[in-house]
C-alpha positions in Angstrom: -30.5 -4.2 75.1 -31.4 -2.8 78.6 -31.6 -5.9 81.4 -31.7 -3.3 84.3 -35.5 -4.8 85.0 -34.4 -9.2 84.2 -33.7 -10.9 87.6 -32.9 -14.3 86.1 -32.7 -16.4 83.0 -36.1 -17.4 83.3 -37.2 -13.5 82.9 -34.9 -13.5 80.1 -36.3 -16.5 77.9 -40.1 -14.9 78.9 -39.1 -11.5 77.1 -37.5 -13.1 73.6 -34.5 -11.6 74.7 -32.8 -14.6 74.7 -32.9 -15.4 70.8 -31.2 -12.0 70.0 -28.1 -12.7 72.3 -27.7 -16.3 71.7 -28.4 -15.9 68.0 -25.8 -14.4 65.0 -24.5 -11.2 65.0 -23.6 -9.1 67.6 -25.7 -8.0 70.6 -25.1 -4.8 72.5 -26.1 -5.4 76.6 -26.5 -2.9 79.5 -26.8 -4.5 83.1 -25.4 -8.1 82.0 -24.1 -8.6 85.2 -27.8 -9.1 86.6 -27.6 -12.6 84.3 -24.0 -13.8 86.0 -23.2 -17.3 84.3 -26.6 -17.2 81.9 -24.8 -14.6 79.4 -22.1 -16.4 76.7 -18.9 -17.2 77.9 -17.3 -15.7 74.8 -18.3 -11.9 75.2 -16.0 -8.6 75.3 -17.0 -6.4 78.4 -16.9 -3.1 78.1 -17.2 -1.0 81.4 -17.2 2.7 81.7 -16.4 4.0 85.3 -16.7 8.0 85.9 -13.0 9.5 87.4 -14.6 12.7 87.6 -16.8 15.0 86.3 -15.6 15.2 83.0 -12.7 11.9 82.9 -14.6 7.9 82.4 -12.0 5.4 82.4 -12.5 2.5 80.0 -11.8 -0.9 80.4 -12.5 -3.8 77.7 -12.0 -6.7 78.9 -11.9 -9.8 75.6 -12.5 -13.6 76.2 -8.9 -15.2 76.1 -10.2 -17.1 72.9 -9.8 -13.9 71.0 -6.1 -14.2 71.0 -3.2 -11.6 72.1 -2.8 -10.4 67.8 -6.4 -9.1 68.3 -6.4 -7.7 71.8 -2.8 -5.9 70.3 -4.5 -4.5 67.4 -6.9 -3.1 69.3 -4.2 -1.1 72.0 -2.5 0.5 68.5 -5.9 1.7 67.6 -6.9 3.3 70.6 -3.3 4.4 71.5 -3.7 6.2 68.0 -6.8 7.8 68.9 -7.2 8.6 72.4 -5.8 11.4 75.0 -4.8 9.0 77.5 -2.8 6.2 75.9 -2.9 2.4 77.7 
């Protein structure tokens, strides 16, 4: 979901939008920062920042409720499976 074009919550509650990321599942946002406090508190943040023209760094950042086992899991995995290993 693309929120590039919501100013504030109110935009947000006039588009629907608000049923698909307060409801089940999982929901997938680009541009959250534009919402600040409106989005959940317990959300993973994942932010890709370009290094150069062929290196992105990227950072995942988990809500502390998540735990330290899951956020450890996760390192293995992706020290397992990438070039640069964190």
């Amino acid at each position: 979901m693309d929120l590039y074009r919501i100013s504030d919550e109110e935009d947000l509650v006039s588009t629907g939008a608000e049923e698909l990321i307060y409801g089940t599942g999982i929901s997938i946002i680009e541009w959250g920062e534009t919402l600040g406090a409106a989005l959940p508190s317990h959300r993973i943040i994942v932010t890709i920042s370009i290094e150069s023209d062929q290196t992105r760094m990227i950072t995942i950042t988990f809500p502390e409720s998540l735990g330290s086992e899951y956020t450890q899991n996760l390192r293995s995995t992706a020290n397992e499976n990438c070039e640069r290993k964190i």
